[in-house]
N, C-alpha and C positions, 0 to 999 in steps of 0.2 A: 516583653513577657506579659499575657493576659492572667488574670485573674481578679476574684471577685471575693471577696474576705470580709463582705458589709457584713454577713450573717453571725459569723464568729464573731466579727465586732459585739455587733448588738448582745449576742447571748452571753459570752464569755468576757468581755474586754470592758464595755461603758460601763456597766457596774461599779469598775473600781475605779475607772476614772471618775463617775458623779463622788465616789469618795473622797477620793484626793481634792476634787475640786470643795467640797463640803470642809474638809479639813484645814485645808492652804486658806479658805476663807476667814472662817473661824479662827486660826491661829494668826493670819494677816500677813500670809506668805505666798509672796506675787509666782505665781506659776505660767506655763505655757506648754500646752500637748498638744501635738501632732501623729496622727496614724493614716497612714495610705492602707485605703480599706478595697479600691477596685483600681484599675489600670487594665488599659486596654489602647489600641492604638489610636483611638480617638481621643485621650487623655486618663487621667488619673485623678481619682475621688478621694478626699481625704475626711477625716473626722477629726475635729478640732476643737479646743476650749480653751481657757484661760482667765486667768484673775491677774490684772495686771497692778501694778504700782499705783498710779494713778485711781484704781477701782478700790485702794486701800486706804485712799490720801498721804501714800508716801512718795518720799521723793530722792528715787536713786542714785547714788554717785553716778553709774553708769547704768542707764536705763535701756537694755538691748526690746523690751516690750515693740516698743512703737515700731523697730525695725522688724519684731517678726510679724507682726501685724502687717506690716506693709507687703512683707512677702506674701502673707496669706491672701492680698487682695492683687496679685500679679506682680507688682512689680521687683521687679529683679534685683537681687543682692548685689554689692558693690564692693569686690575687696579691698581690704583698705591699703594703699599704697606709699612710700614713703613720698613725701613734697620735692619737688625736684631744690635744687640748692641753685639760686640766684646768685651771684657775684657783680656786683655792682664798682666798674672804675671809677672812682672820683676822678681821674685826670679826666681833660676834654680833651678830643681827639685834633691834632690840628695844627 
């Protein structure tokens, strides 16, 4: 699907986001926005911001920050899967 939605962003949409980000800082509430603003078949534009944890000197039980960060710069999310279960024989074979 092509389309181009930077405009409406800009006019309608980042306004409220500089707010949010203005408020989440102020009150010292770690945020993260993402909007896909164009997409075309040569890829997909996004507009992004954030005040993370770290940007507040807090320090999260679970800190998903760093992980969407790392999306935002390519690489790939990894869903998290259960550990396979080892069984270990103490007899020796023999």
């Amino acid at each position: 699907m092509t389309f181009d939605k930077s405009e409406e962003y800009n006019r309608q949409i980042k306004k409220y986001v500089q707010k949010i980000k203005k408020a989440c800082i102020d009150c010292n509430v770690p945020f993260f926005f993402a909007a896909c603003v164009q997409n075309d078949e040569n890829g997909s534009q996004y507009e992004m911001d954030s005040f993370s944890a770290l940007s507040g000197d807090m320090h999260l039980t679970e800190d998903f920050f760093p992980e969407f960060m790392k999306v935002t710069l390519g690489f790939k999310a990894d869903i998290p899967r259960p550990s396979p279960e080892f069984i270990f024989d103490d007899e020796e074979d023999g």
